[in-house]
TORTI-730619 format. One record per residue (C-alpha): residue number from 1; residue in one letter; x, y, z. Coordinates in nm, 2 decimals, m for minus. Each point is the difference from the previous one (the first is absolute). Example, Ala and Ser with C-alpha at 12.3 -4.5 7.8 and 13.67 -1.06 7.14 Angstrom:
// TORTI-730619
<node num="1" residu="A" c1="1.23" c2="m0.45" c3="0.78"/>
<node num="2" residu="S" c1="0.14" c2="0.34" c3="m0.07"/>
//
This chain:
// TORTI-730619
<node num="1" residu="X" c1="m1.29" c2="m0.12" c3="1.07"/>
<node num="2" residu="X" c1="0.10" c2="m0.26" c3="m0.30"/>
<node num="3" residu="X" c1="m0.05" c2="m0.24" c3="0.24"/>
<node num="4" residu="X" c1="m0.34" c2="0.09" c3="0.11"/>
<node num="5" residu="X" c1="m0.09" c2="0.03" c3="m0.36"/>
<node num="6" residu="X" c1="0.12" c2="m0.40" c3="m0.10"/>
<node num="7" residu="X" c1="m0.15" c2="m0.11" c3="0.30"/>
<node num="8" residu="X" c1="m0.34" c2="0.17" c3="m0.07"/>
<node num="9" residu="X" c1="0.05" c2="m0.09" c3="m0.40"/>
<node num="10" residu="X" c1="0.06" c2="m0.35" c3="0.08"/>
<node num="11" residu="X" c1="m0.33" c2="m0.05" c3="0.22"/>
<node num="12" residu="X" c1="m0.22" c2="0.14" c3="m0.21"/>
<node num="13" residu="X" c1="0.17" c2="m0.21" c3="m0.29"/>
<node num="14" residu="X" c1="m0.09" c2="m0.32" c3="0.19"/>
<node num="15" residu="X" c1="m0.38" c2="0.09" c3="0.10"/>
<node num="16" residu="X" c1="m0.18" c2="m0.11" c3="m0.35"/>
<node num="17" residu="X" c1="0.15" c2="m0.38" c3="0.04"/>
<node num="18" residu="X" c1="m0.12" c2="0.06" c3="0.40"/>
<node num="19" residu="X" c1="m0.35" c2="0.09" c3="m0.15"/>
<node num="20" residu="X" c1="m0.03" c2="m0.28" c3="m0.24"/>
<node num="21" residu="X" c1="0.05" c2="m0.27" c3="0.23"/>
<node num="22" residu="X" c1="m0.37" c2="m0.14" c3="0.15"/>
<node num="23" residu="X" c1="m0.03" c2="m0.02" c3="0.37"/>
<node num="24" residu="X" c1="m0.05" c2="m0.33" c3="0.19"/>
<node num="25" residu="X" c1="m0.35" c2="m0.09" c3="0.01"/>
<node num="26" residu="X" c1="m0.11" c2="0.19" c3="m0.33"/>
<node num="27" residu="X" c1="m0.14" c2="m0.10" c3="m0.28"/>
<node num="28" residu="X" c1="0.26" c2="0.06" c3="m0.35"/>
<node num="29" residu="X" c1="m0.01" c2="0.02" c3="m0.30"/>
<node num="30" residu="X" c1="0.37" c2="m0.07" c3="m0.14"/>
<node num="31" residu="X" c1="0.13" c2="0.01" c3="m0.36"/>
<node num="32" residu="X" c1="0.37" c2="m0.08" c3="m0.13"/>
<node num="33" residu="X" c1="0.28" c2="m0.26" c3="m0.17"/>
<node num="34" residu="X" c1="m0.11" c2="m0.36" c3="0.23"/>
<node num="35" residu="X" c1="0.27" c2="m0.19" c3="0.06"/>
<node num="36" residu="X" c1="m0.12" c2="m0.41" c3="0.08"/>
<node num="37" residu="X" c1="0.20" c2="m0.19" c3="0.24"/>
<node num="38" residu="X" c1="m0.08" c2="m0.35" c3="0.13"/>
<node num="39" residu="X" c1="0.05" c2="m0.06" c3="0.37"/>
<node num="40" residu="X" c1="m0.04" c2="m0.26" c3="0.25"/>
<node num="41" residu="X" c1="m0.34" c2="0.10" c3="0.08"/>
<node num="42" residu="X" c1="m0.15" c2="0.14" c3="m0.25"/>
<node num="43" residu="X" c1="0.05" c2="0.20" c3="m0.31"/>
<node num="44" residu="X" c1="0.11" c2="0.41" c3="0.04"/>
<node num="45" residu="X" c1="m0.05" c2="0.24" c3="m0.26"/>
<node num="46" residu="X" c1="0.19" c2="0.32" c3="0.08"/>
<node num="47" residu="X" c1="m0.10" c2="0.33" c3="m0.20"/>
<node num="48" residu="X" c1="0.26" c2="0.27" c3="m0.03"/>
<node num="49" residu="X" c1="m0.22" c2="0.31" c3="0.06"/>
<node num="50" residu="X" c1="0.28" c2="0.24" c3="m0.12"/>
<node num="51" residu="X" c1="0.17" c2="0.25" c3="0.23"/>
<node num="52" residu="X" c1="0.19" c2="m0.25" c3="0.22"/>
<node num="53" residu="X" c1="m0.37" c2="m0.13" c3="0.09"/>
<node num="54" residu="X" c1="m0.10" c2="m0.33" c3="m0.05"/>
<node num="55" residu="X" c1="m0.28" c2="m0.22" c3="0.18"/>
<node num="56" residu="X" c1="m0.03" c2="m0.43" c3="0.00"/>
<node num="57" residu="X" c1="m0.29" c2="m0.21" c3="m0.11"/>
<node num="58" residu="X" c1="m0.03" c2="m0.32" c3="0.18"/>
<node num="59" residu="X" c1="m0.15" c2="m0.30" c3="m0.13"/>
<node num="60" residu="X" c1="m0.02" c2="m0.31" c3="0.25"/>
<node num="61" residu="X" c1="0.12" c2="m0.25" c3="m0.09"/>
<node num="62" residu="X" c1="m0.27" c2="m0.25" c3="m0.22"/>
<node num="63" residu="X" c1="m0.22" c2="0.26" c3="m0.11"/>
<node num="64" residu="X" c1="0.22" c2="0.08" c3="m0.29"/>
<node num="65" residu="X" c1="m0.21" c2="m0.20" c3="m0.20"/>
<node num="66" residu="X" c1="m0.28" c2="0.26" c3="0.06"/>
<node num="67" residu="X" c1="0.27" c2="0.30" c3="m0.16"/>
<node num="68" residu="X" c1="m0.03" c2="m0.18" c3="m0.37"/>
<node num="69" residu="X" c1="0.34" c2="0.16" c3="m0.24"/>
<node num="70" residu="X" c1="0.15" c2="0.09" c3="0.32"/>
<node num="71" residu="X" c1="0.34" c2="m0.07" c3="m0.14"/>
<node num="72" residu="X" c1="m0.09" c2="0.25" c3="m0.29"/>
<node num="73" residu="X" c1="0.01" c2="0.29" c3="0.18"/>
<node num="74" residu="X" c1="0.34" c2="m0.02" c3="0.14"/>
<node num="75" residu="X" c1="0.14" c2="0.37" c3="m0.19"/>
<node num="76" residu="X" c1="m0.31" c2="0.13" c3="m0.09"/>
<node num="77" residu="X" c1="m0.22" c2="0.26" c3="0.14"/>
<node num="78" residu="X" c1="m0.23" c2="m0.11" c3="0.26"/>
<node num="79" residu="X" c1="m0.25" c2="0.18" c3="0.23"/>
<node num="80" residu="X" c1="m0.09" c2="m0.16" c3="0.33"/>
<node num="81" residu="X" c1="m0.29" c2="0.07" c3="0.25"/>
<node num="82" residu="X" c1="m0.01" c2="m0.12" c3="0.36"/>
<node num="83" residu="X" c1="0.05" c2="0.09" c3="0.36"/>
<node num="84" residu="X" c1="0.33" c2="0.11" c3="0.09"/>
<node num="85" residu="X" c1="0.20" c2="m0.16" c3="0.33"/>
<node num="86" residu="X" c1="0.36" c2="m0.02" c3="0.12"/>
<node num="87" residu="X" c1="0.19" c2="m0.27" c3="0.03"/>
<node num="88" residu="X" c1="0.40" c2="0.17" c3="m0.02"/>
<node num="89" residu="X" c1="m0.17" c2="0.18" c3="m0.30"/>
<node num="90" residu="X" c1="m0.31" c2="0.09" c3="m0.20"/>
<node num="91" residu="X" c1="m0.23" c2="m0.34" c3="m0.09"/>
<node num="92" residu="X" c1="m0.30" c2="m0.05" c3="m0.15"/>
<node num="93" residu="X" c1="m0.15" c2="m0.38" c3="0.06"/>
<node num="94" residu="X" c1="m0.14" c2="m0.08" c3="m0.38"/>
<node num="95" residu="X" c1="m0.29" c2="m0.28" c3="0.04"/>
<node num="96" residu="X" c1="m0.21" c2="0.10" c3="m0.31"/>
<node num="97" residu="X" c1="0.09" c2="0.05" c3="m0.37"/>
<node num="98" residu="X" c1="m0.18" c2="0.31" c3="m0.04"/>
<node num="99" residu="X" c1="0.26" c2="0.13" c3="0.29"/>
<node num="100" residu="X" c1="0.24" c2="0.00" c3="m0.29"/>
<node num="101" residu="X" c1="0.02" c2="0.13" c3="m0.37"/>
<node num="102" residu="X" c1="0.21" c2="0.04" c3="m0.26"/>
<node num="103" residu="X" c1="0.04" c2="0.37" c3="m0.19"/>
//
């Protein structure tokens, strides 16, 4: 029985982050601490969404000229908007400026 009880304690404890995380295909609306990293091709900006969650912006490489005080945001509180796909985890593909905002 104290079994049955962890087991059903523990799934219901993880289906909030389930529910927070958007669906491939969806538009989202994503707020949290960004996190700027500099890659081969292109720029990421990862947002920690809380709860385990978190979801990547990608920005190909040159058009980070178009993202001006892009190296600002790196700690701060960002919200991003954009259609969600998979690629080994959550992306959003960032190709205008108004896609991203700090606050």
């Amino acid at each position: 029985m104290r079994f049955k009880l962890v087991t059903l304690f523990f799934i219901a404890s993880c289906l909030p982050a389930l529910a927070e995380m958007p669906m491939q295909g969806n538009a989202a609306i994503v707020s949290g601490t960004a996190r700027i990293e500099r890659g081969a091709q292109g720029t990421y900006v990862r947002i920690d969404a809380g709860r385990g969650s978190s979801i990547t912006g990608y920005i190909p490489s040159g058009d980070e000229g178009s993202f001006p005080g892009l190296a600002d945001l790196d700690g701060r509180q960002v919200t991003m908007t954009g259609v969600v796909y998979w690629d080994g985890s959550a992306k959003i593909t960032l190709t205008d400026p108004r896609q991203l905002s700090s606050g």
